[in-house]
N, C-alpha and C positions, 0 to 999 in steps of 0.2 A: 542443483536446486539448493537455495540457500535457507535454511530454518530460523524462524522469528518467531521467538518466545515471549506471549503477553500473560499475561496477570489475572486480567479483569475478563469480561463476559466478549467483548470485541472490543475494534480500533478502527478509527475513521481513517479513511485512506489516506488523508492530508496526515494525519499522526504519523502513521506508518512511514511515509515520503521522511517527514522529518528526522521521526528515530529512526530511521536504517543508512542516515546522514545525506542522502542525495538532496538537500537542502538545508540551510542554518537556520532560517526564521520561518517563524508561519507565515507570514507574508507574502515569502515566494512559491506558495502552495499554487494557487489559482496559476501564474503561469506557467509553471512547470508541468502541469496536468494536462495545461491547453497544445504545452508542444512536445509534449513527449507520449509516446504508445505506451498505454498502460491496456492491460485486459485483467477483468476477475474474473473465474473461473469460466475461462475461454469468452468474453463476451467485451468488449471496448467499453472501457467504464471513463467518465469526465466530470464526475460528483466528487469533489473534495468531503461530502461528508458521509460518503459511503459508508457505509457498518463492514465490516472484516471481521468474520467469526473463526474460529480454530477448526482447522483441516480445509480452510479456506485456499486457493492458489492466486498470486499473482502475478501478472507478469509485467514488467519495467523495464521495456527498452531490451530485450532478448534474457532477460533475469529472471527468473521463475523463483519468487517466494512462498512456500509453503507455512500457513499459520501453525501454529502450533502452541498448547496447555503450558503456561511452566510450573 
């Protein structure tokens, strides 16, 4: 499980995609969502604008991100 330390109150899932590098521009947010397995907290998610709160889990293609306070 890999820890991703945000800031603020949450992070939209497209954010997330970006800062944790599995894509360079926002741009490539929508199709990368559309072909790649994402789940938040055990459930298929395909909202680029999802909210991701702290103690939140996601998973990206067999990666399990755990949100977390920094």
């Amino acid at each position: 499980m890999v820890s991703i330390k945000i800031h603020t109150e949450y992070i939209t899932l497209g954010q997330l995609i970006k800062f944790i590098g599995l894509i360079d521009s926002g741009s490539q947010v929508k199709f990368f969502i559309a072909n790649n397995n994402i789940t938040y907290n055990g459930v298929e998610e395909k909202r680029r604008g999802k909210k991701i709160y702290v103690n939140d889990t996601i998973v990206i293609n067999n990666t399990k991100y755990l949100i977390t306070k920094e």
